[in-house]
GUNU-382010 format. One record per residue (C-alpha): x, y negated, z. Coordinates in steps of 0.1 Angstrom, whole numbers, plus 5000, padded with zeros to 4 digits. Example, Ala and Ser with C-alpha at 12.3 -4.5 7.8 and 13.67 -1.06 7.14 Angstrom:
2
512350455078;513750115071;
***
This chain:
502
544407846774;545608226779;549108306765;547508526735;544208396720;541808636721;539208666696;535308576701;533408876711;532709026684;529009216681;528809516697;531309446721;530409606764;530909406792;530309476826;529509216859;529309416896;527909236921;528609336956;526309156982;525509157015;522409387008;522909576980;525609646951;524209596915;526109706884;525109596849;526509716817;525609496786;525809506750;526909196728;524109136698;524308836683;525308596708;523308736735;523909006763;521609306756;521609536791;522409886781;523110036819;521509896851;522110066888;521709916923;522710106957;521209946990;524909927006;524009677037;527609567037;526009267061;524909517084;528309617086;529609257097;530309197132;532508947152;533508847110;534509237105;533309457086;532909797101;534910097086;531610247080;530209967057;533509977038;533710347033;529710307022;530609996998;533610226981;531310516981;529110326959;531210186934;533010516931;529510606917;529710306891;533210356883;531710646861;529710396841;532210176839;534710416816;533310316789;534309946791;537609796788;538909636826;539309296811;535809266801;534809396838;534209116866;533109216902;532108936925;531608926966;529508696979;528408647017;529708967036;532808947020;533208527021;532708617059;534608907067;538208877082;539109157067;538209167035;541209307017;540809657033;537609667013;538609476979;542109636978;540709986972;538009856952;540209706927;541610016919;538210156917;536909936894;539909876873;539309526877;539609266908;537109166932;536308816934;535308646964;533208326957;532008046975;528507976981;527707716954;529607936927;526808176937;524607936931;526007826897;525908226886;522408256901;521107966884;522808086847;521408426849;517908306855;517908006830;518708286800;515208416812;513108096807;512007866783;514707656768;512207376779;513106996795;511407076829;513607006862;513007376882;514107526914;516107836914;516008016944;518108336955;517608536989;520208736996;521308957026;523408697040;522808387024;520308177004;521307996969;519107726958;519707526926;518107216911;518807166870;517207156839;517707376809;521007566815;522807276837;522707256875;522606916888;522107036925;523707346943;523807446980;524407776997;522607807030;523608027056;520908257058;519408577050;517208877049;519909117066;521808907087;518208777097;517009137104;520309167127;519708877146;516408817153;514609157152;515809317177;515609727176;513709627143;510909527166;508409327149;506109037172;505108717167;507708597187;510908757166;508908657132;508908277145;512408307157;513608397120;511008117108;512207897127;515907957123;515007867087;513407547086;516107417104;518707547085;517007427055;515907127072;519406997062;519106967029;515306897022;515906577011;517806676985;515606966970;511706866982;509206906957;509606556942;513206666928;511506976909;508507076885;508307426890;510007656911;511408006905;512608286927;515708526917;516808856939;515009126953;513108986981;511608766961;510808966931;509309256961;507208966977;505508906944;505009276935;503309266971;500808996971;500009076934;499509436935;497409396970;495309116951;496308816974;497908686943;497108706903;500708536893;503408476914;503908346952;501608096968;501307987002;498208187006;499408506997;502608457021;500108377049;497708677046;501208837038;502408737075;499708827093;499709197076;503309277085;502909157120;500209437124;503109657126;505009737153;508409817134;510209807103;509910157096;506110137106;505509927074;503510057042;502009857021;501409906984;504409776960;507209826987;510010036978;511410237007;514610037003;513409697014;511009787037;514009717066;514809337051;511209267038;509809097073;513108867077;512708797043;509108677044;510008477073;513008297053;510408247022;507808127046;510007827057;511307757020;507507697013;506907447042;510007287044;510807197007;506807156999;506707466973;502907526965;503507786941;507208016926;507308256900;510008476898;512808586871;514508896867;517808716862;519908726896;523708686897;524709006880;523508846845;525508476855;528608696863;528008866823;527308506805;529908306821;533108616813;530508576779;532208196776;535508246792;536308556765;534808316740;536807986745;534207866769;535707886801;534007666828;537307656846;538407426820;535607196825;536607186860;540107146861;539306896830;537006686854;539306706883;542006556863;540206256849;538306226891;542106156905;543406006877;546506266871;549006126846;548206386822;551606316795;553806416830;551206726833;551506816797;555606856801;555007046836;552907276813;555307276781;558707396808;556107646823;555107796789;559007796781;559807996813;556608246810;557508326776;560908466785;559808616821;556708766812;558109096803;560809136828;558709016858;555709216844;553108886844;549608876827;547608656807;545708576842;549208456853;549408186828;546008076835;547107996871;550407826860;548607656829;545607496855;548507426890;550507226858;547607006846;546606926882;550006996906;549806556909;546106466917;547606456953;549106126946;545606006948;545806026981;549505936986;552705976967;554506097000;553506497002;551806476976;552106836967;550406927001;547606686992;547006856960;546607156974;544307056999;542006896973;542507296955;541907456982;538607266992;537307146961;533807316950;535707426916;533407546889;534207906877;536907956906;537008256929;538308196961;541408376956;542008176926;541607836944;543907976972;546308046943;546307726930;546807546963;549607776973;551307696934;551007336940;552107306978;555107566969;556107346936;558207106954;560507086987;561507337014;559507677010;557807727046;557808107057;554108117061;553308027028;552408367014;551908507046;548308577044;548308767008;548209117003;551609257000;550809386964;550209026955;553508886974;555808956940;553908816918;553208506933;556608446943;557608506903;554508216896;556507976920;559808066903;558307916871;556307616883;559507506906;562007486881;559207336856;558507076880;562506996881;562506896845;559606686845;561806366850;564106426825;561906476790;559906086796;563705946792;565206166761;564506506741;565206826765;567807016745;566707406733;568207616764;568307986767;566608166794;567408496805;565508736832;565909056848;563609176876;565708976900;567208726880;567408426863;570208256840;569507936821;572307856796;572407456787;574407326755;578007216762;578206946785;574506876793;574706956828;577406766834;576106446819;573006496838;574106496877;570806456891;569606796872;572707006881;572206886917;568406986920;569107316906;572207366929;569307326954;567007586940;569207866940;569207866976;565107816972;564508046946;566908376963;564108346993;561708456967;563808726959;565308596922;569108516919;569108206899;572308116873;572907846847;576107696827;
***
């Protein structure tokens, strides 16, 4: 839990999600009414980040265009306070090598930081924001999101996924790579078909139309190939494999992306439609999907109901770290003292080192799972729990987040290697190395409170220091703990505090 409770959302309250994909940025502002998110501001920029991406780069152009953009939004976003504002990257940004050069500045932009997510926490967003659009109904459905540089596709029923997968493929890295000059043929639309089916090919067996009873489409490309077929009469409600095929054979009657007009496409998708169709084309045959309606719920409206729960007690990261405990078997009394020394040592730093309620999170969830590496072997274990962080699909977790975790739990124990924090922005650097401060000298009492009552100690810090003062005697009747600690001050000065105690 965070270090101060906060209250549930009260009605009235705003919140804010920004999605920034590979396509376009979408912001939406939302207004709390009983329970639910009522959308009071709605904007979306074609950005083509994707476009941007080459040899896993993005192009200072694409950055400058993705800032450009949310400098735009930051002007809606005055109105809502930065800890109800959550920004999330998905594909372009997952791939990019250099990602910090664009989320850097737009943290300071937005007020709030941008969270890079994995593909299947895409997909459990996607699938949330559509299932507040249907029909609290029993039926199994298939939830399906094109984006620019990926595809989501989730089986569940009601508002629980039972199946997620994020598939490496979409409508602008699609348009990059297999329509040349934006040339359209027959040969470049089956190239993009059939990068598809195989691609999807993988996981058919898992999501084929015996899994599902309906199927439903989320994103733009979706939602514009509806608007197509219906408002040219090839289709009275939603997508059918008819309409896609007389669909096809109209867009190949033109000879390039900017050639296309056809009634119910916007100007801005006209450059991503033909990949796109190409992509829904081999959805259809591959996975045995006879008919998809669509749902104005995307991502953007996942990102506002999950902060909804984790401003509200709900936090899905709880779930997860609660599952992963219980999946390796963590010895959760051990965990609990971890957790109690860490609380101790946050209360008194928190101020002098300048830490956050987000920084107790983090220590609160390394504490409760810096053992489920003995699972895989006592020896190292820290570096096997931080392997399992690191690569676990985690619920709720940003990627940064799981890197967090997994640097927390290799960094609680043993020599500090130098490359460690080597990869983190150097904004980050302090308060990470603070974060280890804490769950190192947490971890060094964990042995002592199974065996007899840890004595009240005083702890006092300064921005570079740390001074533990022990009752009379206690150190010196406990050799093993005045040894370890001897040890961490050499530890702990590499991260830049001085550590004391008597």
């Amino acid at each position: 839990m965070a270090a101060d409770q906060q209250d549930s959302l009260p009605d009235g309250s705003l919140l804010a999600a920004v999605d920034l994909g590979s396509n376009s940025f979408h912001l939406i502002v939302a207004r709390i009414e009983h329970g639910e998110m009522r959308p009071i501001e709605v904007l979306a920029e074609k950005v083509q980040l994707g476009a941007g991406l080459e040899n896993d780069r993005l192009s200072a152009e694409a950055i400058q265009r993705g800032l450009d953009c949310l400098s735009r939004f930051a002007q809606l976003l005055d109105s809502v306070e930065p800890s109800k504002i959550r920004a999330v990257g998905t594909n372009a940004l997952r791939q990019a090598h250099n990602r910090m050069e664009f989320t850097m500045p737009a943290n300071e932009i937005l007020r709030s930081r941008v969270d890079v997510i994995y593909g299947r926490e895409e997909a459990r967003l996607v699938y949330l924001g559509v299932a507040h659009t249907l029909a609290d109904d029993a039926n199994s459905r298939l939830v399906i999101d094109i984006g620019g540089g990926s595809t989501e596709l989730i089986v569940g029923e009601r508002f629980e996924p039972r199946q997620l997968e994020s598939l490496q493929m979409g409508c602008v890295s699609y348009a990059r790579d297999c329509f040349a000059d934006d040339l359209i043929n027959a040969q470049n639309y089956r190239r993009a078909y059939n990068c598809a089916r195989v691609e999807t090919s993988h996981i058919r067996h898992r999501y084929h139309s015996g899994h599902w009873a309906e199927c439903v489409g989320s994103s733009g490309t979706l939602n514009a190939i509806e608007a197509i077929v219906i408002q040219n009469g090839w289709s009275d409600d939603g997508i059918t494999r008819k309409a896609l095929s007389k669909l096809e054979k109209k867009l190949l009657g033109f000879e390039r992306f900017d050639d296309i007009n056809l009634e119910g496409l916007s100007e801005n998708r006209r450059n991503v439609i033909v990949p796109g169709v190409a992509i829904t084309s081999a959805l259809f045959d591959t996975l045995g999907i006879e008919h998809m309606r669509t749902s104005k719920g995307a991502l953007r409206e996942g990102v506002i109901y999950d902060l909804m729960g984790r401003l509200s007690h709900e936090d899905v990261r709880e779930r997860t770290v609660n599952a992963l405990v219980q999946r390796y078997s963590a010895d959760e009394d051990t965990a609990a003292v971890v957790e109690r020394r860490c609380r101790t040592f946050f209360s008194a730093t928190q101020g002098p080192w300048g830490l956050q309620n987000e920084d107790w999170e983090l220590l609160h969830w390394t504490a409760r799972t810096h053992e489920i590496g003995m699972a895989i072997s006592h020896k190292h274990f820290n570096r096997h729990s931080a392997y399992l962080l690191r690569n676990a699909d985690l619920p709720g977790f940003s990627q940064q987040e799981q890197e967090t975790l997994a640097i927390l739990s290799q960094g609680q124990r043993g020599k500090l290697s130098s490359d460690l924090l080597e990869e983190l922005p150097k904004s980050e650097r302090k308060r990470l190395h603070y974060l280890l401060v804490i769950i190192r000298l947490a971890v060094r009492f964990k042995y002592v409170e199974p065996l007899e009552q840890l004595p009240d100690f005083g702890v006092q810090a300064e921005k570079k220091s740390l001074a533990l003062g022990f009752p009379e005697g206690w150190l010196e009747a406990h050799p093993l703990t005045l040894s370890e600690l001897e040890q961490e001050q050499s530890y702990l000065g590499k991260l830049g505090v001085e550590l004391s105690f008597s």
